[in-house]
C-alpha positions in Angstrom: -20.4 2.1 36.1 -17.2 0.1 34.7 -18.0 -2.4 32.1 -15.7 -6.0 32.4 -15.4 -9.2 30.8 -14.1 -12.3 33.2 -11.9 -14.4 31.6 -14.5 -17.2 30.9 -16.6 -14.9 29.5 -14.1 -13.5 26.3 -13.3 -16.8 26.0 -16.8 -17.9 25.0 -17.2 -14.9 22.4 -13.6 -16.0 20.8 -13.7 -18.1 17.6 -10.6 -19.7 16.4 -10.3 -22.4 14.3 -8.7 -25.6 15.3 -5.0 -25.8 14.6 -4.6 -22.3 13.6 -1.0 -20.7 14.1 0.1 -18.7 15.4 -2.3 -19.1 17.9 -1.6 -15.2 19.2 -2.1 -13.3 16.0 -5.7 -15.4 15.6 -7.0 -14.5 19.3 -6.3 -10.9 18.4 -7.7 -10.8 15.3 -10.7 -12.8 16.7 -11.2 -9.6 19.5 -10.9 -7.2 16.4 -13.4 -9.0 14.8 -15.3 -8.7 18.0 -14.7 -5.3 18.3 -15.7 -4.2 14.7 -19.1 -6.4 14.4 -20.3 -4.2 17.8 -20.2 -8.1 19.6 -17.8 -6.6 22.1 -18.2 -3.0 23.0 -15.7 -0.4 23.5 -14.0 0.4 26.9 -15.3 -2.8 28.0 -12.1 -3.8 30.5 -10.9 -6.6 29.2 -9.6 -9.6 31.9 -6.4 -9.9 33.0 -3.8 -11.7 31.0 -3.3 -14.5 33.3 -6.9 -15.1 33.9 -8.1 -15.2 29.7 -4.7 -17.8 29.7 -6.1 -20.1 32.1 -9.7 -19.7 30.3 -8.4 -20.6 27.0 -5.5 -23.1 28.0 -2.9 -21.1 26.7 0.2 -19.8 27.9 0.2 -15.8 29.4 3.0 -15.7 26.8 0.3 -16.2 23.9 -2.2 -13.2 25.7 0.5 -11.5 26.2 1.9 -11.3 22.6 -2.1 -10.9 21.4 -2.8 -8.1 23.6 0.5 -6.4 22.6 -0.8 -6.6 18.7 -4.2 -5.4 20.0 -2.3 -2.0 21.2 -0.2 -1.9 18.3 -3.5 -1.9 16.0 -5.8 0.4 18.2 -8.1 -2.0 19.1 -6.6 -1.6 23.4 -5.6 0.9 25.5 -3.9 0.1 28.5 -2.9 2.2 31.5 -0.2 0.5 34.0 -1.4 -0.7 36.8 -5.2 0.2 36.0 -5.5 -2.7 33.1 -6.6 -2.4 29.5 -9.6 -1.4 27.5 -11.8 -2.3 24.3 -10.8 0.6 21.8 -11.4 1.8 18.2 -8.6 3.3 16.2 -8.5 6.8 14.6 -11.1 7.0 11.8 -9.4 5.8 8.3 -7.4 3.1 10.5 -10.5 1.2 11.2 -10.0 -2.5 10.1 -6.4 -2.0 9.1 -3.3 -3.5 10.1 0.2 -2.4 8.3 1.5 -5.5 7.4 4.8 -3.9 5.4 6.1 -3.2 9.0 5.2 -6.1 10.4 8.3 -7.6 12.5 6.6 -11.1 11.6 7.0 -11.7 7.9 8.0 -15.9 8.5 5.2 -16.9 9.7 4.5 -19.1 6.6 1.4 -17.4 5.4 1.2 -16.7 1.3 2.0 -12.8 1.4 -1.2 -11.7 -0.6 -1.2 -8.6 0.6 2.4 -7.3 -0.8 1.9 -6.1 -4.5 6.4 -6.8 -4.8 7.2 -8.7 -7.4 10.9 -10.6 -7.1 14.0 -8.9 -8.6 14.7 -8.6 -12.3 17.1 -11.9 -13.7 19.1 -8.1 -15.0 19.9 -7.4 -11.1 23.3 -10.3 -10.7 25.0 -8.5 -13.8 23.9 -4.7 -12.4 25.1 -5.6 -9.4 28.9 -6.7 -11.2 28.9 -3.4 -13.4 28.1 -1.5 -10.4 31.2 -3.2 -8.2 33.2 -2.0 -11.3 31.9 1.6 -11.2 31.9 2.1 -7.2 36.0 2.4 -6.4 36.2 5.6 -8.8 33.5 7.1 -6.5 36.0 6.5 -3.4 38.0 10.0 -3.4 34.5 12.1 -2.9 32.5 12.4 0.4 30.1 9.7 -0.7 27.4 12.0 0.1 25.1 13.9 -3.0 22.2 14.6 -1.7 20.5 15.2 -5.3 22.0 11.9 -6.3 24.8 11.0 -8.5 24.7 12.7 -11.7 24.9 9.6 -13.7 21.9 8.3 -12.2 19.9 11.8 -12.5 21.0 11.9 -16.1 19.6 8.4 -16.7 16.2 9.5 -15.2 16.2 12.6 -16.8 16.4 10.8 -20.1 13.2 8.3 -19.7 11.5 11.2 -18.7 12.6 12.7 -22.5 11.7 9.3 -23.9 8.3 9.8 -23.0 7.9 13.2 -24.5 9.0 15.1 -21.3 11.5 17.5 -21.2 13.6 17.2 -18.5 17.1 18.0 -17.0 19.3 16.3 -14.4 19.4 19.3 -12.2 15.1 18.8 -12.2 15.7 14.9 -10.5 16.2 14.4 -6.2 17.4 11.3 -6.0 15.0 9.4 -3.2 15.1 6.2 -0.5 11.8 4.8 -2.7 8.4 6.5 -4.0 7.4 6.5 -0.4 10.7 8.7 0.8 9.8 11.2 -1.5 5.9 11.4 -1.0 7.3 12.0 2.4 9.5 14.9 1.5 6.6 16.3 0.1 4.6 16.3 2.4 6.8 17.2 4.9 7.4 20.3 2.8 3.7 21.2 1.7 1.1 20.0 3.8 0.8 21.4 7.5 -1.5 20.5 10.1 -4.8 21.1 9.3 -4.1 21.4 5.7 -6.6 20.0 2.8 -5.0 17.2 0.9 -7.1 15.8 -2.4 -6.5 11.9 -2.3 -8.2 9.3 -4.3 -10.4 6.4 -2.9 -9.2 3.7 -2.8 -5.2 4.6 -3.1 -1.8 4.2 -1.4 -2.1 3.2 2.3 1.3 4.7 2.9 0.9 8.3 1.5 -2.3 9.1 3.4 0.3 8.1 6.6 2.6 10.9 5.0 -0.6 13.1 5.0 -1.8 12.1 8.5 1.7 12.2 9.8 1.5 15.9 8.7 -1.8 16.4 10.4 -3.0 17.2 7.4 -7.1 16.9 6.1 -7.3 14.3 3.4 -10.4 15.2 1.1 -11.1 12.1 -1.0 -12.4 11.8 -4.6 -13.5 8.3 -5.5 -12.1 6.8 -8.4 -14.1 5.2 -11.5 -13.6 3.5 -15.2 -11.1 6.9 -16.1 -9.3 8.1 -12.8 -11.5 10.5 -10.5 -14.4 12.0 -11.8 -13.4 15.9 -12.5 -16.9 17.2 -12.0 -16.1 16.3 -8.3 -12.8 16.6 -8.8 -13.3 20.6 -9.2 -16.0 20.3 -6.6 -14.0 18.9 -3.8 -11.1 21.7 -4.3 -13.7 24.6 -4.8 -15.2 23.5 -1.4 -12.2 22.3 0.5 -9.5 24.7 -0.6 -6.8 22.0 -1.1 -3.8 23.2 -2.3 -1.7 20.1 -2.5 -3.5 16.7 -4.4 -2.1 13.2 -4.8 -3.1 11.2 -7.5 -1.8 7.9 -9.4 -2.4 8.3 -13.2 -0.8 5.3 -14.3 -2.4 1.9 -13.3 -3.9 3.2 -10.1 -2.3 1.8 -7.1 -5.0 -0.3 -6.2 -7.6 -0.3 -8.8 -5.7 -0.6 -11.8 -7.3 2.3 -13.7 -5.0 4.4 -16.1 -5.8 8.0 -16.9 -6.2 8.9 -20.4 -4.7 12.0 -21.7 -8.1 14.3 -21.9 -8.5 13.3 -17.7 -4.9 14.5 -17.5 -5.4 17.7 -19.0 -8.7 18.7 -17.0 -6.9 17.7 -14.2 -4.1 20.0 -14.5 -6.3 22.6 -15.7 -8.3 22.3 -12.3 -5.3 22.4 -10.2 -3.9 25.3 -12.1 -7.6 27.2 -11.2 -7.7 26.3 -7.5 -3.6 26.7 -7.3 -3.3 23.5 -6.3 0.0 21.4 -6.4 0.0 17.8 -7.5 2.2 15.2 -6.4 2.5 12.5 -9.1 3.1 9.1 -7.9 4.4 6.9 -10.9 5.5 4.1 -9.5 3.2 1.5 -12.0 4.4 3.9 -14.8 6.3 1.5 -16.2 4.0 -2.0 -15.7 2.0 -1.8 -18.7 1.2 -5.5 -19.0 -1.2 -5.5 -22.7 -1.6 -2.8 -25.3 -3.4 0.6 -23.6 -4.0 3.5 -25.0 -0.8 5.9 -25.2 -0.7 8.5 -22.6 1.8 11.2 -21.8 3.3 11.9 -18.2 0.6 14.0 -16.3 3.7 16.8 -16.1 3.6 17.5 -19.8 0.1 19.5 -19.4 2.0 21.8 -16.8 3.1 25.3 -17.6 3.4 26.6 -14.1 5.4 23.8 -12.5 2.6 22.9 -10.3 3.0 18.8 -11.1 5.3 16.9 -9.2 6.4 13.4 -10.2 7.3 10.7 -7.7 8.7 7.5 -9.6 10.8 4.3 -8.1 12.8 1.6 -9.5 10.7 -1.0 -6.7 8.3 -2.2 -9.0 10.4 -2.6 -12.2 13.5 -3.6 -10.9 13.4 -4.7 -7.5 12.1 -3.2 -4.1 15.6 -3.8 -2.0 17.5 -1.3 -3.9 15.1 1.0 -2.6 16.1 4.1 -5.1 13.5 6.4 -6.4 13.0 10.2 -7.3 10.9 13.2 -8.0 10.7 15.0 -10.6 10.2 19.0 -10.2 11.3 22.4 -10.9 15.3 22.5 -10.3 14.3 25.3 -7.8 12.3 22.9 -5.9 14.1 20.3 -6.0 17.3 22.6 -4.2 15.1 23.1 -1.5 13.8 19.2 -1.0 17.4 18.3 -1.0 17.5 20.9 2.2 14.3 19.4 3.6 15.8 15.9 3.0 19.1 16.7 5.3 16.9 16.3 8.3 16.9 12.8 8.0 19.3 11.7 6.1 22.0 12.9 3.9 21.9 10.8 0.5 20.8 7.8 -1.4 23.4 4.4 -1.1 26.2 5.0 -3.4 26.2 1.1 -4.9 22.3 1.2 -5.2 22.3 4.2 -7.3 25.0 2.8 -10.2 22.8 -0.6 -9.9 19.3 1.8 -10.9 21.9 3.7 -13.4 22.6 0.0 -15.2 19.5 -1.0 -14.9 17.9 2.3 -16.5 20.1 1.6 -20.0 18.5 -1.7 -20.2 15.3 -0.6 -20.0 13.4 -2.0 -22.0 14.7 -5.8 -21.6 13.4 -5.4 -18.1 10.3 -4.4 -19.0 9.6 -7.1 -21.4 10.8 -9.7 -18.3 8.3 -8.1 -16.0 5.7 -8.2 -18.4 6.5 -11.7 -19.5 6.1 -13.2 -15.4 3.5 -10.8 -14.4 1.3 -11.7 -17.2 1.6 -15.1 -16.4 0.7 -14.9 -13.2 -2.1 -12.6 -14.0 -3.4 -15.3 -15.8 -3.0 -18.3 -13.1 -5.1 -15.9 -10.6 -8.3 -14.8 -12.9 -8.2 -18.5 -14.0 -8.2 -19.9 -10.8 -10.4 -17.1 -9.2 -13.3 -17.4 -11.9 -13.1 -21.1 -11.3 -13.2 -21.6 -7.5 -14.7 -18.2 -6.7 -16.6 -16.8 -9.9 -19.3 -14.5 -7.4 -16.1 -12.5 -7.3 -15.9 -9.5 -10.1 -13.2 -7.6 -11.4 -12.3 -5.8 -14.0 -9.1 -6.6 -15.7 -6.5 -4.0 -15.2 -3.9 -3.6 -18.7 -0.9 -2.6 -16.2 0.0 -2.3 -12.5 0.4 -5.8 -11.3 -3.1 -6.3 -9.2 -6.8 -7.1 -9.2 -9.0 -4.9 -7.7 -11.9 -7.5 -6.3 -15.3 -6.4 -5.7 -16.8 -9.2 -3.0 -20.1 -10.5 -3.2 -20.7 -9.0 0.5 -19.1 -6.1 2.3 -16.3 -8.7 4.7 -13.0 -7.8 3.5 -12.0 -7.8 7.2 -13.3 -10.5 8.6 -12.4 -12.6 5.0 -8.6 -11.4 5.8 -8.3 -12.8 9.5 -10.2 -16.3 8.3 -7.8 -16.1 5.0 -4.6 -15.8 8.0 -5.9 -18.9 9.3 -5.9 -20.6 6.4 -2.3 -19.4 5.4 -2.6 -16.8 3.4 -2.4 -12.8 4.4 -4.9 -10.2 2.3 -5.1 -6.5 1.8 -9.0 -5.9 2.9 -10.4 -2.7 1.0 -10.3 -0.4 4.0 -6.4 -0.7 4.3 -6.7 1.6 1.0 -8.9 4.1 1.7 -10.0 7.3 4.1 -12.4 6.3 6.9 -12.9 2.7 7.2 -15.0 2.3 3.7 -14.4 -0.3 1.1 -15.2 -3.2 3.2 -16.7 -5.2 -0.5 -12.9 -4.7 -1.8 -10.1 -6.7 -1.8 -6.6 -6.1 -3.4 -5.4 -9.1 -5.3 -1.7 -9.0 -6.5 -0.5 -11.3 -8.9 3.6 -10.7 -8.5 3.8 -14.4 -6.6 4.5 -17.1 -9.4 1.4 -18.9 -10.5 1.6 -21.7 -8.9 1.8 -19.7 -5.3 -1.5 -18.0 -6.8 -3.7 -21.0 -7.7 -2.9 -22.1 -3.6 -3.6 -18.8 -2.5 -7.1 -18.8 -4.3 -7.3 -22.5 -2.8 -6.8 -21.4 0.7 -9.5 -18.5 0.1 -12.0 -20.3 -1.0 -11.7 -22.6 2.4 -11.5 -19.2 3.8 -15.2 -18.0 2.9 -16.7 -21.0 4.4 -15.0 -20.0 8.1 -17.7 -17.4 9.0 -18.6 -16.7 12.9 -19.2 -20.2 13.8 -16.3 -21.9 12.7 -14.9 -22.6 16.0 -12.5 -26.0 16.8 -13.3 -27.2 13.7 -17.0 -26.8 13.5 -18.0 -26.0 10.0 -19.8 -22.3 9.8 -22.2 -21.1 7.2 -20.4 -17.9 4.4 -19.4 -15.0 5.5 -22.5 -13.4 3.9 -24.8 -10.3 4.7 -27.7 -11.1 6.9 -31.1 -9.5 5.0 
């Protein structure tokens, strides 16, 4: 027999705060809330639009838009005509929204989720020098799909800086670290493939991997990177033959790899014949003195390690140029792969990237001079408004990895949204709807931006299930 909710009914299990806004994106994040605590059971048929309106004193504008985010989230299924249903979404996308392509980025709350820090003060005088450069470019096609050799001879040479070897006819040009995980992945994972991740990681490469139907395998990571006892373990049993790791100020835990990790890594891939796919995006975010460590690449000698980098985090995220790093064989056939979707990098980004690269080091020492600010305004202020929080301070990357004093990242993140801020809960970073005591803190906002954020999230912990109109509701804490 068919399960239903009248309109009265949902609107007695919803809990929204008085005043909240918009008043759509809390009444679906109040039914996922629902829907994840087990309060509100799946394929229950949930009331028509027009009915929960009139229940709530809304508009069927306001359902409307909250049922549409419900579908675009998993948490409804809807057939035409027949109504819509309670739903979970696929395991791994439990609890998660994706806010980077969310369509509503005004809405005034603090973006605590985005680890993006603003553009370099370098970027206006790129930006002349590449005006300069771009009219002698204007008697080609305008299309390289490797990337213009300037540019690949610029990368090339950091990569020499650091101790690596490396030509111009090794670099693809890329749209961004995430354009060329894609490529990757488009190239060597297949449906039903074993891919080695780390947990927690990058939301947006297991997408890559799940795009490709591929099976991620994940390896949680501690103190030094993944353990490589389990390491070896997890590719002995699983026969992954593609990995992706993040060596350098782990993407979101902070952690950096030292060397002897990097070579028993690469000696376990070169066992199992596994590939790795590199992602350095943080590479270059060293914020205090670490240890020095080489690119994971240098303990190849098979050309097994890939290397994904991106000028995003350095530089600036709109000029959205990146590359990998690879054998020039390989990279001849990405640049193939990569004509299925589009033909080149932007001509005017790449000579900005090119500027930017000979100055190196003066954006580096800007980045680390805000970022370590900032850094500082959010421990500060978290150890003084919300010191049951722990964390273990990262020496690069430009984010806190937050271990909670009870397992509510998601429900902290739709009461934080209420208060005006928007949080990355823990599951958003890992495989199947775990890390529910984590929370990603980035510290790329100015610090004053920070010390309100940690404001608004300590008002936040006190809106637990009975904070409804205005009522005050005991912490979102474990029941025993």
């Amino acid at each position: 027999m068919e399960r239903y909710l009248s309109g009265p009914q949902l609107a007695r299990l919803i809990e929204i705060p008085a005043g909240t806004r918009p008043y759509y994106r809390a009444l679906a994040g109040s039914v996922r809330t629902l829907v994840l605590d087990g309060r509100l059971p799946t394929r229950v048929r949930m009331p028509a639009e027009r009915h929960l309106a009139d229940a709530l004193g809304v508009s069927r504008t306001t359902v409307t838009a909250a049922y549409d985010r419900l579908r675009e989230q998993g948490y409804l299924e809807s057939r035409k005509g027949a109504g819509s249903w309670t739903a979970l979404p696929a395991p791994g996308a439990l609890g998660t929204e994706n806010p980077w392509t969310s369509a509503d980025g005004d809405d005034g709350l603090l973006p605590l989720h985005s680890a993006a820090p603003p553009a370099t003060v370098l970027l206006p005088e790129a930006l002349a020098g590449a005006a300069e450069d771009y009219p002698r470019y204007g008697l080609g096609t305008g299309y390289d799909p490797m990337g213009i050799l300037p540019l690949r001879e610029a990368i090339a040479g950091r990569y020499v800086a650091r101790g690596l070897p490396t030509r111009p006819d090794q670099i693809l040009v890329t749209l961004g670290a995430q354009h060329g995980t894609h490529l990757l992945m488009s190239l060597l994972a297949g449906p039903g493939d074993p891919v080695l991740v780390e947990s927690p990681t990058y939301p947006h490469a297991l997408d890559a991997a799940r795009g490709r139907g591929a099976r991620l395998v994940p390896v949680g990571v501690q103190e030094n990177g993944p353990p490589m006892d389990l390491v070896r373990s997890a590719l002995r049993q699983s026969g992954a033959r593609l990995a992706y790791v993040i060596p350098d100020f782990q993407n979101p835990t902070g952690v950096l790899m030292p060397d002897a990790a990097r070579a028993a890594l690469t000696e376990a891939a070169r066992r199992h014949d596994t590939t790795l796919i590199v992602d350095e995006s943080w590479t270059e975010m060293a914020t205090d003195e670490a240890p020095a460590t080489s690119p994971l690449a240098a303990f190849d000698t098979d050309g097994r390690v890939i290397s994904v980098g991106s000028s995003s985090k350095l530089m600036w995220g709109g000029l959205r140029i990146g590359w990998i790093r690879a054998t020039a064989a390989l990279v001849r056939r990405l640049a193939v792969v990569r004509a299925s979707v589009d033909l080149a990098a932007p001509l005017f980004e790449q000579l900005v990237v090119t500027r930017l690269l000979a100055r190196i080091e003066e954006v580096r020492a800007e980045r680390r001079s805000t970022i370590t600010a900032s850094r500082a305004a959010l421990v500060e202020s978290l150890r003084e408004r919300i010191p049951e929080w722990r964390f273990t301070l990262p020496r690069g990357g430009a984010s806190l990895w937050v271990r909670l004093d009870a397992p509510v990242a998601t429900p902290l993140a739709d009461a934080a949204a209420a208060c005006g801020v928007r949080l990355a809960p823990g599951p958003w970073f890992g495989v199947d709807g775990t890390l529910e005591r984590y929370l990603r803190l980035p510290y790329t906002m100015s610090p004053a931006a920070l010390t309100e954020a940690v404001r608004r999230l300590a008002v936040a912990r006190t809106l637990g299930p009975g904070a409804v109109h205005g009522r005050p509701a005991a912490p979102l804490t474990p029941t025993l």
